[in-house]
C-alpha positions as a Markdown table, in Angstrom:
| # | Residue | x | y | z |
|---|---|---|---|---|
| 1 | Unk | -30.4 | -4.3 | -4.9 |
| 2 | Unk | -30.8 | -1.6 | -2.4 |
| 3 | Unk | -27.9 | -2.8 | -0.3 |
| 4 | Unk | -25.7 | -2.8 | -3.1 |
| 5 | Unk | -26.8 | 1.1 | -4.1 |
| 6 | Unk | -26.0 | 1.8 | -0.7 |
| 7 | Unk | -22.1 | 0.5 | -0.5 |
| 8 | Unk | -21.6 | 3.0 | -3.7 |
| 9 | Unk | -23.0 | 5.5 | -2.0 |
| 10 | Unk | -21.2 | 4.9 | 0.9 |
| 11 | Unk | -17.7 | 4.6 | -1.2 |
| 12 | Unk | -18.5 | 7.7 | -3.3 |
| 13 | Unk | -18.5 | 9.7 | 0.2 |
| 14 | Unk | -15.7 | 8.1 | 1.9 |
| 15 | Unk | -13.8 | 8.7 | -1.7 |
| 16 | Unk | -14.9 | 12.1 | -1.4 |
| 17 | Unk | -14.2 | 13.1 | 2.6 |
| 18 | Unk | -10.7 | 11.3 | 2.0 |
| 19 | Unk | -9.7 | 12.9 | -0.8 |
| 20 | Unk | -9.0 | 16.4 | 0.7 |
| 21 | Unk | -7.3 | 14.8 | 3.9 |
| 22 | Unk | -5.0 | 13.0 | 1.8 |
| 23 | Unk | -4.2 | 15.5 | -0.5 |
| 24 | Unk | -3.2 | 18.2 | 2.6 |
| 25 | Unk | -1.1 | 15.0 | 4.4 |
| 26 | Unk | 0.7 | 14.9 | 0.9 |
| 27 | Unk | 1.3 | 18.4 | 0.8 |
| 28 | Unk | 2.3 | 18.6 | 4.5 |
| 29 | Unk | 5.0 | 15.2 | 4.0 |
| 30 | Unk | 6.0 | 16.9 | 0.8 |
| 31 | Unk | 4.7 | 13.6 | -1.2 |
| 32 | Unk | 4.4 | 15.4 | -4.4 |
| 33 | Unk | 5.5 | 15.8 | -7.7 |
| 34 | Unk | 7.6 | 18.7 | -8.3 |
| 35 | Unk | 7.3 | 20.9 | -11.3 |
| 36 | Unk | 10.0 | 21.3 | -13.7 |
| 37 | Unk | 10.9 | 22.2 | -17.6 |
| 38 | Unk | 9.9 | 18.5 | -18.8 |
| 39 | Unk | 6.0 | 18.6 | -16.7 |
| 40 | Unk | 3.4 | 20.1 | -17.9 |
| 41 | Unk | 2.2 | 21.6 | -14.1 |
| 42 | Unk | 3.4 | 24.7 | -12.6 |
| 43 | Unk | 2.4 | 23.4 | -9.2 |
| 44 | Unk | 3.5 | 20.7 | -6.8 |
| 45 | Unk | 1.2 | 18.1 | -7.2 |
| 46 | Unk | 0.5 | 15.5 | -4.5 |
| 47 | Unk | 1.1 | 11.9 | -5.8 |
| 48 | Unk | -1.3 | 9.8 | -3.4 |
| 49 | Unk | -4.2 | 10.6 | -4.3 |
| 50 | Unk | -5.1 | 6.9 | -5.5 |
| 51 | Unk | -5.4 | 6.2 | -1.6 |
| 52 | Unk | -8.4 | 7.6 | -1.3 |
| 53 | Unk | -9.8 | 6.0 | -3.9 |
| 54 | Unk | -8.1 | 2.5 | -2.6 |
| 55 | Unk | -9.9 | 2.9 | 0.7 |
| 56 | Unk | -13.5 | 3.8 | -0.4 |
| 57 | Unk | -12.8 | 0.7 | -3.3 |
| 58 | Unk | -12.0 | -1.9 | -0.1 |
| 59 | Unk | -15.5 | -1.0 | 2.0 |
């Protein structure tokens, strides 16, 4: 049981140091979605953010 708590916790903080990292290499390859009169944001909006979340899944 204790192993298993431990590889969430350890996904939850690899989701959460990746997050920011891959948000600012979106912004910096311009990977994002770009705001127009048919979106809703006002913003670009980076569309990888699912990596992060990908990595920490495949610990």
């Amino acid at each position: 049981m204790i192993t298993l708590l431990f590889i969430f916790v350890a996904a939850c903080l690899i989701s959460l140091a990746l997050t920011p990292a891959v948000r600012q290499l979106a912004l910096y390859l311009d990977l994002t979605d770009k705001p127009s009169a048919r979106k809703m944001h006002s913003r670009k909006i980076p569309r990888i953010g699912g990596v992060a979340l990908f990595c920490s899944f495949f610990l």
